[in-house]
N, CA and C of each residue as an Amber inpcrd file, in Angstrom:
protein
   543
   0.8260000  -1.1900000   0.0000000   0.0000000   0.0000000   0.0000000
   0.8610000   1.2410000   0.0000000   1.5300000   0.9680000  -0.8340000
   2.9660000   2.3980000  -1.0520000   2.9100000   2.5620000   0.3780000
   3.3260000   1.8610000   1.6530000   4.2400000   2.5950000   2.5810000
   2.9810000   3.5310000   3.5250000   1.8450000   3.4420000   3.2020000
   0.9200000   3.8600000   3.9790000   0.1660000   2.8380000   5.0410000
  -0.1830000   2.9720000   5.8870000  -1.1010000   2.4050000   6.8470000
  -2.2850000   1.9250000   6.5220000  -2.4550000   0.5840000   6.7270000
  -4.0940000  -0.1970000   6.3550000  -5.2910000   1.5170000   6.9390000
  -5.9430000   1.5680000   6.1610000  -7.1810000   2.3150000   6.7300000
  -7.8580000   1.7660000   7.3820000  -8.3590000   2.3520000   8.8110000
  -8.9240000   1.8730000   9.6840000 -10.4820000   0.7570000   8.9930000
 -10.2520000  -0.0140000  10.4740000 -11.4940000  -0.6700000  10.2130000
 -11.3840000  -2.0400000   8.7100000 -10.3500000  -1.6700000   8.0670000
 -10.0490000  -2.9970000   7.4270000  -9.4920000  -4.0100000   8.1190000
  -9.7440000  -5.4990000   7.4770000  -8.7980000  -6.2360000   7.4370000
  -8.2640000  -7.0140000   6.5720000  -7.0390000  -7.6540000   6.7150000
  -6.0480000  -8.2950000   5.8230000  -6.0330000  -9.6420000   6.1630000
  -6.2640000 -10.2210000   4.7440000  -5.9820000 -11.7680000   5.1770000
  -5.3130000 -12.1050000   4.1180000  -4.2710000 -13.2830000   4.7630000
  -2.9020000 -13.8560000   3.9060000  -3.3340000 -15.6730000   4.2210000
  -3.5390000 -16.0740000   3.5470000  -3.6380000 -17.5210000   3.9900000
  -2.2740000 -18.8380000   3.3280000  -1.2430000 -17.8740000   2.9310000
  -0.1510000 -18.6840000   2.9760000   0.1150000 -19.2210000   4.1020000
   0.0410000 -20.7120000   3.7890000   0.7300000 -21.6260000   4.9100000
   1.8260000 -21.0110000   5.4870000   2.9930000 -20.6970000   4.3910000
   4.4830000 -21.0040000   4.5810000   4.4210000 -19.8280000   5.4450000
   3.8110000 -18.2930000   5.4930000   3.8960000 -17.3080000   6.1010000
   3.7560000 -18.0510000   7.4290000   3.7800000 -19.0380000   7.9860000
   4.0510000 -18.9580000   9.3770000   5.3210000 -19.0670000   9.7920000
   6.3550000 -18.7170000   9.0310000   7.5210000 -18.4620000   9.0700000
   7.8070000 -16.6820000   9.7880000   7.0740000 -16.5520000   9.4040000
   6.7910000 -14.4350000   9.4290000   5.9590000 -14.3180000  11.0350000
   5.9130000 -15.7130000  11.3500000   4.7360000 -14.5920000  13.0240000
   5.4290000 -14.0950000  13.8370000   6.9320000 -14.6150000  14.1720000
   7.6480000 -14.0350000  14.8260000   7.8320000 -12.2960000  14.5980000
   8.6580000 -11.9450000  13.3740000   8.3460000 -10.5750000  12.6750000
   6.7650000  -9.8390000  12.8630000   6.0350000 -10.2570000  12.7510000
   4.1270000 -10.1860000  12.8030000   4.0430000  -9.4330000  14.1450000
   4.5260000 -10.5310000  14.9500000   4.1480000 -10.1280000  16.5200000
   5.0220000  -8.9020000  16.7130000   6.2880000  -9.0040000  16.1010000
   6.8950000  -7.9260000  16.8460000   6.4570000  -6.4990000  15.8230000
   6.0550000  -6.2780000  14.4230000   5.4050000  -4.8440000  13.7350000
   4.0350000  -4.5940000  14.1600000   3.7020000  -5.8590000  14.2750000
   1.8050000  -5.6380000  14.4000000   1.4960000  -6.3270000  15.6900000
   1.9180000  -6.0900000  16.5430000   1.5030000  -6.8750000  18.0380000
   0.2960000  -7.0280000  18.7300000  -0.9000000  -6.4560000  18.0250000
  -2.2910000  -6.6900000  18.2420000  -3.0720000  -7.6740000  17.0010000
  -2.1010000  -8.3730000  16.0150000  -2.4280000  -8.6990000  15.2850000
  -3.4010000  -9.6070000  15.9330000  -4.1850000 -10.7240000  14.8920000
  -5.3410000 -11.6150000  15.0490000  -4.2250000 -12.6010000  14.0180000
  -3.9260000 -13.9760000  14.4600000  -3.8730000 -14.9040000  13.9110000
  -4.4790000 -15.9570000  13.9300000  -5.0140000 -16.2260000  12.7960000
  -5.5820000 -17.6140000  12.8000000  -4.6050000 -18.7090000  12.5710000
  -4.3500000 -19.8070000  13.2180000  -3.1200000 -20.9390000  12.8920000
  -4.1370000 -21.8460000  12.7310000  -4.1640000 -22.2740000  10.8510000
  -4.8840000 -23.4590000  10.7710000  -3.9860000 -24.3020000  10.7040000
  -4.5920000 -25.1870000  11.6120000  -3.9360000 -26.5620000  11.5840000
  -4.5740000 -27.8360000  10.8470000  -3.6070000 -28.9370000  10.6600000
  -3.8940000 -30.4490000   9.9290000  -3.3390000 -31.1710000  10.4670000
  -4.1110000 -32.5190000  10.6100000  -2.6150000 -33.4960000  10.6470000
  -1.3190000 -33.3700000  10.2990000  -0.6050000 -33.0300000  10.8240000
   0.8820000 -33.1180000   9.8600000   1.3970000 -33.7380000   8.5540000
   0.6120000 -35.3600000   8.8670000   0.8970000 -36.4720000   8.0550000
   0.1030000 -36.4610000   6.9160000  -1.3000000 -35.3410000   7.5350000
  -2.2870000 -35.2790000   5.9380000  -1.5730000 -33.9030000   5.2670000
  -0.7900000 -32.9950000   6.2530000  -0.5990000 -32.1690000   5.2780000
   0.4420000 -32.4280000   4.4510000   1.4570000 -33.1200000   4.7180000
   2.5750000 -33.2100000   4.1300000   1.8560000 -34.2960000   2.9160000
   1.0010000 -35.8830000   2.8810000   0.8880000 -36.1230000   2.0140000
  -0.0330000 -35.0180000   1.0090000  -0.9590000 -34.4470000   1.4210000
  -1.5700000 -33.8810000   0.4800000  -0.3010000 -32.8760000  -0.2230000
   0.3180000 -32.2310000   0.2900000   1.2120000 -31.0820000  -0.1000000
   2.1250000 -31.8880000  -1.2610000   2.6040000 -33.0480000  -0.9660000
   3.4430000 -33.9350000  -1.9740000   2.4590000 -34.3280000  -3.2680000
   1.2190000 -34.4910000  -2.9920000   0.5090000 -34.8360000  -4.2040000
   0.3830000 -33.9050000  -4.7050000   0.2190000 -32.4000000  -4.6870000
  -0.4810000 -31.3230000  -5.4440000   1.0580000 -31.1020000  -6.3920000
   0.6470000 -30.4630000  -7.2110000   1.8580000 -30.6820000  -8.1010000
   1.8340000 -28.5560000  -8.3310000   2.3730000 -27.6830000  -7.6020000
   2.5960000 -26.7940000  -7.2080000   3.1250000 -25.9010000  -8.5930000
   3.0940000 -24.8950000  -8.7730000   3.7060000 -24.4920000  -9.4820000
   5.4110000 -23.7230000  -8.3400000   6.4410000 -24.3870000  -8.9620000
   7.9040000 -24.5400000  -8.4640000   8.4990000 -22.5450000  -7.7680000
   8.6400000 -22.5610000  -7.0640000   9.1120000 -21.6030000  -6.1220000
  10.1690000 -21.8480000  -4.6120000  10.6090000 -21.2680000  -4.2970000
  11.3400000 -21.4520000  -3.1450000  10.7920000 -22.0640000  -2.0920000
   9.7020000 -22.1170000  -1.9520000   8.8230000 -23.2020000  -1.0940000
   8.6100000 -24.8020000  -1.7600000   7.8090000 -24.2980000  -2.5420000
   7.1430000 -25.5200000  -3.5300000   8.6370000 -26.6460000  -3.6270000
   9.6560000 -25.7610000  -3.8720000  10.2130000 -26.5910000  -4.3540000
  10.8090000 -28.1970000  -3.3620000  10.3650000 -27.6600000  -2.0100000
  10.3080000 -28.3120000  -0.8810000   9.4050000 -29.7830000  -0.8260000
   8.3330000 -29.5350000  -1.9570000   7.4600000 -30.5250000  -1.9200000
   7.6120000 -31.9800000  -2.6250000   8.9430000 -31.1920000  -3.2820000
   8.7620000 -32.6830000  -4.9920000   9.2200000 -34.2710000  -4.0430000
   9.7370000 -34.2680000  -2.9270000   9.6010000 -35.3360000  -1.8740000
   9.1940000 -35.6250000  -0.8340000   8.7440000 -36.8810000  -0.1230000
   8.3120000 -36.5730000   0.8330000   8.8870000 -36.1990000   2.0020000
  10.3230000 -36.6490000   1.5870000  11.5560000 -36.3020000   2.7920000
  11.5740000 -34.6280000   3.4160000  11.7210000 -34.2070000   1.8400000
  11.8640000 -32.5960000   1.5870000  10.8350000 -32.4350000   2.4050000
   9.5630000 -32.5540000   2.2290000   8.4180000 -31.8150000   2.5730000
   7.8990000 -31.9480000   4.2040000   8.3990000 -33.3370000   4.4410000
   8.4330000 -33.2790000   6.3520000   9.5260000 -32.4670000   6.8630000
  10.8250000 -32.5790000   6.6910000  11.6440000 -31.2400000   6.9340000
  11.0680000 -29.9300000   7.0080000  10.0740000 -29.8360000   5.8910000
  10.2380000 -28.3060000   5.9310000   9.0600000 -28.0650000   6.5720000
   8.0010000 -28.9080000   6.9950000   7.0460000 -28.8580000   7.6460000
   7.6920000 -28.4970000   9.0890000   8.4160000 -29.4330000   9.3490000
   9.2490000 -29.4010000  10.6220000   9.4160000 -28.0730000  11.1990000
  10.3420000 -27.5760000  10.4370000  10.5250000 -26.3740000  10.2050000
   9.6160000 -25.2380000  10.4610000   8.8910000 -25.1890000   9.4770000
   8.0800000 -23.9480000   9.5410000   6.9290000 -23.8360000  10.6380000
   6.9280000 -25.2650000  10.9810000   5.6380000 -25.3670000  12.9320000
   6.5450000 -25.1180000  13.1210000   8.1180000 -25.6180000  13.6150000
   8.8460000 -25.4060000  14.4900000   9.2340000 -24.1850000  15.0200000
   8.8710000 -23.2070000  13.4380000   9.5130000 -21.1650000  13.5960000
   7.8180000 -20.8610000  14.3730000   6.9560000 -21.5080000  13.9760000
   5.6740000 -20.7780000  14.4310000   5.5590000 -21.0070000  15.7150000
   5.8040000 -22.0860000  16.0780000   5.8810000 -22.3260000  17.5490000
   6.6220000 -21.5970000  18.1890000   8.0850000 -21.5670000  17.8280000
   9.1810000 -21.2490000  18.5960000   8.6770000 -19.0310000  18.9450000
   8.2380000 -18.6520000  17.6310000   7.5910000 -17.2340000  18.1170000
   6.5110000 -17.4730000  19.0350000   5.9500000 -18.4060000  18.4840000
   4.8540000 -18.0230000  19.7480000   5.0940000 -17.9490000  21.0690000
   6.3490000 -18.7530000  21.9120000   6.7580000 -18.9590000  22.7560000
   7.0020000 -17.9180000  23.0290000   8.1710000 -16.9350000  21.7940000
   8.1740000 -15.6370000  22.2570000   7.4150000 -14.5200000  22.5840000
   6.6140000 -14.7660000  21.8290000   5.6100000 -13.4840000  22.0520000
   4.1850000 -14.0740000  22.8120000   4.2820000 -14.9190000  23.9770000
   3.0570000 -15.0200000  24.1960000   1.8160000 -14.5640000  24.6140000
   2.0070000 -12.8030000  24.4530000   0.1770000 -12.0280000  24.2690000
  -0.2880000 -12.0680000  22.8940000   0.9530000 -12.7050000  22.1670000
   0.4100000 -12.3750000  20.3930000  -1.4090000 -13.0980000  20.8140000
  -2.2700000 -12.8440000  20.2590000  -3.6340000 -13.4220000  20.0230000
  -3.6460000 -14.1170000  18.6060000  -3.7050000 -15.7430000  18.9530000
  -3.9800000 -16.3940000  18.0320000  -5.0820000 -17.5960000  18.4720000
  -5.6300000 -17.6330000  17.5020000  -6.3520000 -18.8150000  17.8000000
  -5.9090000 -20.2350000  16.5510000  -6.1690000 -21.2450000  17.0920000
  -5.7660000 -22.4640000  16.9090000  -6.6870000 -23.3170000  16.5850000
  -6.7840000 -23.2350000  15.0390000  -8.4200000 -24.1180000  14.6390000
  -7.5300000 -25.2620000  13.6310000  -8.3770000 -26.5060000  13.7530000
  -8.2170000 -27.6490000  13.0360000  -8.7890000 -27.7800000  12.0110000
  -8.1810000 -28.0810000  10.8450000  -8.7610000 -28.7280000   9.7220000
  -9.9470000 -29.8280000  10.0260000  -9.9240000 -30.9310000  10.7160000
 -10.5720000 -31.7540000  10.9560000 -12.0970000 -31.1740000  11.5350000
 -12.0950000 -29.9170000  12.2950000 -12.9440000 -29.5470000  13.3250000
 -13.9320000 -28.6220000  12.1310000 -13.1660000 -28.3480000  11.7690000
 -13.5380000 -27.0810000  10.7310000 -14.5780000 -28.2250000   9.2490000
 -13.9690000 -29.2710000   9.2100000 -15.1840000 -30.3740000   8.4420000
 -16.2410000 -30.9700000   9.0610000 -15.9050000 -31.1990000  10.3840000
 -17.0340000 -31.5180000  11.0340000 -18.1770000 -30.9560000  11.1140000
 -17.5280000 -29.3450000  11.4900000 -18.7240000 -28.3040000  12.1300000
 -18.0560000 -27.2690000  11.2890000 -18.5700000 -26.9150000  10.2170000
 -18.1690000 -25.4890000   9.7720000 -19.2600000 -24.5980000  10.1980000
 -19.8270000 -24.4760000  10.6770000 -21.0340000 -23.2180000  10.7160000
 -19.9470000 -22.8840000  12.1120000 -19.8000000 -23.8910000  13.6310000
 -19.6570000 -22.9130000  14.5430000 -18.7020000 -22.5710000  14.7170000
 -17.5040000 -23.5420000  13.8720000 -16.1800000 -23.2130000  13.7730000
 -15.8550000 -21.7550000  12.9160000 -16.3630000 -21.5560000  11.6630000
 -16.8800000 -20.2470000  11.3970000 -17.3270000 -19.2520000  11.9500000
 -17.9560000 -19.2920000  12.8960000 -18.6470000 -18.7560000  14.6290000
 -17.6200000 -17.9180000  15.1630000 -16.6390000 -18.9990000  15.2900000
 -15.2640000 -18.8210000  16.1840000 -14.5060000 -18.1940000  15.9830000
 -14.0500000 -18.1320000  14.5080000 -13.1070000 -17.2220000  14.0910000
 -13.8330000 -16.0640000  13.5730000 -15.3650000 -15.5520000  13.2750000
 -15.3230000 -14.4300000  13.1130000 -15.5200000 -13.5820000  14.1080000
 -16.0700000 -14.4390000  15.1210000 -15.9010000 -13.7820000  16.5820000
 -14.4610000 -13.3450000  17.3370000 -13.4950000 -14.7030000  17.0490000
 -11.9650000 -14.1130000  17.5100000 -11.7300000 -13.0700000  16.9730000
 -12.0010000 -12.7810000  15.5720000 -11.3860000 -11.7030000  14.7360000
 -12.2000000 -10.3330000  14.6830000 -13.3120000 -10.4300000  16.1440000
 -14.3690000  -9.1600000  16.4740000 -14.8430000  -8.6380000  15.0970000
 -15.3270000  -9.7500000  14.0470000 -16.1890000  -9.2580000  12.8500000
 -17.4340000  -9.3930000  13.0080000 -18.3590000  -9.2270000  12.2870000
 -19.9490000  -9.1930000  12.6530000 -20.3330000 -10.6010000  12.2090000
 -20.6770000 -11.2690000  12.5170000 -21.3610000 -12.7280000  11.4110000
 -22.5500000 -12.2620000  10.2810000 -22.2450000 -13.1610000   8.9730000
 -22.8140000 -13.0910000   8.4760000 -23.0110000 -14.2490000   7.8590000
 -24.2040000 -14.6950000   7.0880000 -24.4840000 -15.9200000   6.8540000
 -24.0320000 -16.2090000   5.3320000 -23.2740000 -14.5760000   4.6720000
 -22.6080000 -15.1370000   3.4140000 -21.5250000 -15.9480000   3.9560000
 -20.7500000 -15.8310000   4.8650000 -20.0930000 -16.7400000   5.1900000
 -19.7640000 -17.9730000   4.4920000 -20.9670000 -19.0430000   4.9670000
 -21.3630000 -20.2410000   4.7030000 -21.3820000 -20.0710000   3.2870000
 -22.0160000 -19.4520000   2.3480000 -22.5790000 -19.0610000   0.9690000
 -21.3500000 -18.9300000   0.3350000 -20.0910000 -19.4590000   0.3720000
 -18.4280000 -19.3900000   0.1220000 -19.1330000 -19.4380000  -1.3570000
 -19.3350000 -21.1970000  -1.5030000 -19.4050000 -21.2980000  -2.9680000
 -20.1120000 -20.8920000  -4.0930000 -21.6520000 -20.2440000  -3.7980000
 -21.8520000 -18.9700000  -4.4080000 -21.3190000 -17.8020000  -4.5300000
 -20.4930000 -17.3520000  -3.4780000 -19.5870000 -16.5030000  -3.6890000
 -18.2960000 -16.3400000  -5.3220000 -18.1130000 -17.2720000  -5.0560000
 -16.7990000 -17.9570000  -6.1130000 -16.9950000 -17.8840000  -7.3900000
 -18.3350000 -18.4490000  -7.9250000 -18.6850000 -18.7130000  -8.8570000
 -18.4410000 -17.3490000  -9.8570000 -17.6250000 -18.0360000 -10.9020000
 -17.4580000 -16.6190000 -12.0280000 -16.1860000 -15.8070000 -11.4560000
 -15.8840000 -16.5950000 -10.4710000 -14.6370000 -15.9770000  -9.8050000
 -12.8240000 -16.4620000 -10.3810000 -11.9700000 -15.7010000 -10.8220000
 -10.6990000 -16.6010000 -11.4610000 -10.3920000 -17.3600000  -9.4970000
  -9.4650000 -18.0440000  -9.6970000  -9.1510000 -18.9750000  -8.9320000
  -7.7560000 -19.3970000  -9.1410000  -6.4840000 -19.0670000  -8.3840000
  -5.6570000 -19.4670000  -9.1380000  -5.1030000 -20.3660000  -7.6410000
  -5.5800000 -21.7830000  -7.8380000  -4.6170000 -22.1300000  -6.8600000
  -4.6480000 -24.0920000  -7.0170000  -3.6560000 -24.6350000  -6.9420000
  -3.6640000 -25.9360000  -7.3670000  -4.7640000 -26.7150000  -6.6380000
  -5.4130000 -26.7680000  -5.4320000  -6.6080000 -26.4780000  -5.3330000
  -8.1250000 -26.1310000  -5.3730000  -7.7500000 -25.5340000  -6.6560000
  -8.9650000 -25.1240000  -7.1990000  -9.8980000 -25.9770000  -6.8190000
 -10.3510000 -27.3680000  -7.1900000 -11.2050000 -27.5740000  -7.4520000
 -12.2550000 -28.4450000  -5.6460000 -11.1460000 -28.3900000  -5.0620000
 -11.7680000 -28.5200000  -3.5770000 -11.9180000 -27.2480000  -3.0020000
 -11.5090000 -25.7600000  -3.5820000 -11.7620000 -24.7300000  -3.2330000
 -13.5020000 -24.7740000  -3.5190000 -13.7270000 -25.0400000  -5.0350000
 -15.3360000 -24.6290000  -5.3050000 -15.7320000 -25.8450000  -4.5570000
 -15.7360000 -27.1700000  -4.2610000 -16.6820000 -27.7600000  -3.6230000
 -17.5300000 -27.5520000  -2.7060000 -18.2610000 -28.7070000  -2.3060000
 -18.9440000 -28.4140000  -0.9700000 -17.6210000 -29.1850000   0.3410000
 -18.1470000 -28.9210000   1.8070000 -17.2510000 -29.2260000   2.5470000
 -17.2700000 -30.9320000   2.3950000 -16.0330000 -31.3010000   2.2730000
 -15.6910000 -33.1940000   2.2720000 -15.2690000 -33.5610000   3.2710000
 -15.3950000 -34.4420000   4.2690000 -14.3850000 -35.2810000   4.9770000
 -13.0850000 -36.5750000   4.4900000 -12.9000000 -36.6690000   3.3270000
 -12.5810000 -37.9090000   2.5490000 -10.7700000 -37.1610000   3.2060000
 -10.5620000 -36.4390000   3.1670000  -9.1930000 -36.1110000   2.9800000
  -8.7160000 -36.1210000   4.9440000  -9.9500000 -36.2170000   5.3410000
  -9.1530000 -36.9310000   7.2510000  -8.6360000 -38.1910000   6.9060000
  -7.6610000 -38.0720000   7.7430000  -6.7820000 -39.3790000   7.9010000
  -6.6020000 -40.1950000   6.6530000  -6.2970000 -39.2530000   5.4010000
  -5.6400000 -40.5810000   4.5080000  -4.5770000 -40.1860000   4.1250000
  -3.5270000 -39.9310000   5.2180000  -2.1190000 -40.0150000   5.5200000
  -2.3390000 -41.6740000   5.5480000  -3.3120000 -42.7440000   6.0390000
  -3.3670000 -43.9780000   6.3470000  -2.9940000 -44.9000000   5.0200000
  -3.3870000 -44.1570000   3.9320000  -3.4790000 -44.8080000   2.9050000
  -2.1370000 -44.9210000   2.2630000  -1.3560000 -44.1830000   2.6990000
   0.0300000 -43.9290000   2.5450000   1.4900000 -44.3160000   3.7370000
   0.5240000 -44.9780000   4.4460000   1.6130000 -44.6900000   5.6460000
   2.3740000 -45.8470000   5.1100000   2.4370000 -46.8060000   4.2530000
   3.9510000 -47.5140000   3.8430000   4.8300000 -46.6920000   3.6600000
   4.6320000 -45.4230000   2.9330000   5.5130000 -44.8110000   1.7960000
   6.2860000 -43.3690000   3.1720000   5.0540000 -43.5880000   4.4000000
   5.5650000 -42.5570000   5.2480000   6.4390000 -42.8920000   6.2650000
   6.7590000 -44.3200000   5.7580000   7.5760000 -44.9590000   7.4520000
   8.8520000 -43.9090000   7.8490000   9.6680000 -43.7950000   6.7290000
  10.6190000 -43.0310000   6.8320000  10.5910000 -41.7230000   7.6350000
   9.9080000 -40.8960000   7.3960000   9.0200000 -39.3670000   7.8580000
   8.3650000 -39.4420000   9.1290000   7.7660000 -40.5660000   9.1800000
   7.6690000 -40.5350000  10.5860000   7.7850000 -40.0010000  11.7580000
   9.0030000 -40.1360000  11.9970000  10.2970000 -39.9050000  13.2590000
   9.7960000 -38.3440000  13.1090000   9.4550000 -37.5860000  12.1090000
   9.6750000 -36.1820000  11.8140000   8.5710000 -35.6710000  12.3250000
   7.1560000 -36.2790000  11.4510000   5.8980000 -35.8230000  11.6010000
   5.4530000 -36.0910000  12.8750000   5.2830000 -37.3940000  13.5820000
   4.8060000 -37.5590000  14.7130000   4.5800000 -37.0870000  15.6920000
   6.0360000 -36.3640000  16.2330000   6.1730000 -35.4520000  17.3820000
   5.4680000 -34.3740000  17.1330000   5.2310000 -33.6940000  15.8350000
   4.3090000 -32.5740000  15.5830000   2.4160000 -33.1710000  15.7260000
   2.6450000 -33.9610000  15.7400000   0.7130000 -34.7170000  15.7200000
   0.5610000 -35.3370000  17.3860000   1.6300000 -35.4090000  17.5620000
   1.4520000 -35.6840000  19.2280000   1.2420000 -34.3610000  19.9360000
   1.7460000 -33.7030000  19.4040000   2.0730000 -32.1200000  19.9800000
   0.8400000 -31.0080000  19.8680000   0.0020000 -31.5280000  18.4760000
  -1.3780000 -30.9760000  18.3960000  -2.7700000 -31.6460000  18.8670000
  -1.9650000 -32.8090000  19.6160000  -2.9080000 -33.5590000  19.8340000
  -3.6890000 -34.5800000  18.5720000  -3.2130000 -35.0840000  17.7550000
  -3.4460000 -36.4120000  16.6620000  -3.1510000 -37.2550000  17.4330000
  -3.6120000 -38.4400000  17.0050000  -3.2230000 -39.7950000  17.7320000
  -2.0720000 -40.0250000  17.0260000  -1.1510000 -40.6950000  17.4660000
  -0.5240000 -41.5210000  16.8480000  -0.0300000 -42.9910000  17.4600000
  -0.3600000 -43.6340000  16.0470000  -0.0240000 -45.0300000  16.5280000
   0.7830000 -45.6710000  16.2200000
């Protein structure tokens, strides 16, 4: 915004994953910020993240294995965590992928209330929203859907190929509370 100040009463939303590299920096320019930290399984995000076939960047490029892509998972909870530790008045709230399929209306509830917005029931109305809308994201097409559960837990369907990664992901799914077995 050329170097000027958000105008009051807006807000900004960034829903890059990888930006949770930046909360540390976040907390310390914008220290009343509102973060939302969505969370996943570890093990579903990293397989899903290895299947999407990304267009190649300094991140992406993290994904073309699965080795690569638990590392850098590692990693980037590990910087989000490790700020949070530091800054702990930052205000974030901590919503699950899983929770957020179950119950999207009150989980929706939650965060527009954390984020002191008004509710509204376009909300829910996402995918009328969209429609006629460009879309640029490998994603796309679970962006326009309706909400699915198919994509909980099928890290399972893969866990031969995850034995290796393991050791990596686990401690992060124990740590958010996932089972692991």
């Amino acid at each position: 915004r050329n170097g000027e100040p958000p105008p009051a009463g807006h807000v900004y939303l960034d829903k890059l994953p990888f930006n949770v590299f930046w909360i540390g920096v976040i907390a310390k320019i914008f220290p009343e910020a509102r973060i939302i930290f969505a969370l996943r399984d570890p093990r579903d995000a990293v397989v899903s993240a290895f299947k999407q076939r990304f267009q190649i960047n300094r991140a992406m490029f993290h994904m073309l294995s699965l080795e690569e892509a638990a590392n850098y998972y590692d990693a980037a909870i590990g910087a989000g965590v490790a700020a949070r530790r530091c800054f702990p008045l930052l205000n974030v709230l901590d919503v699950k992928y899983e929770t957020v399929v179950a119950d999207l209306e009150s989980e929706a509830r939650k965060m527009i209330r954390f984020l002191e917005l008004p509710w509204s029931a376009e909300v829910l109305a996402y995918r009328e929203k969209l429609k006629g809308k460009a879309i640029s994201t490998p994603s796309l097409r679970q962006v326009v859907a309706p909400i699915y559960s198919s994509s909980v837990g099928l890290w399972r369907n893969y866990d031969f190929a995850l034995k290796h990664v393991r050791p990596t992901l686990d401690p992060w799914a124990e740590y958010w509370g996932y089972p692991v077995d």
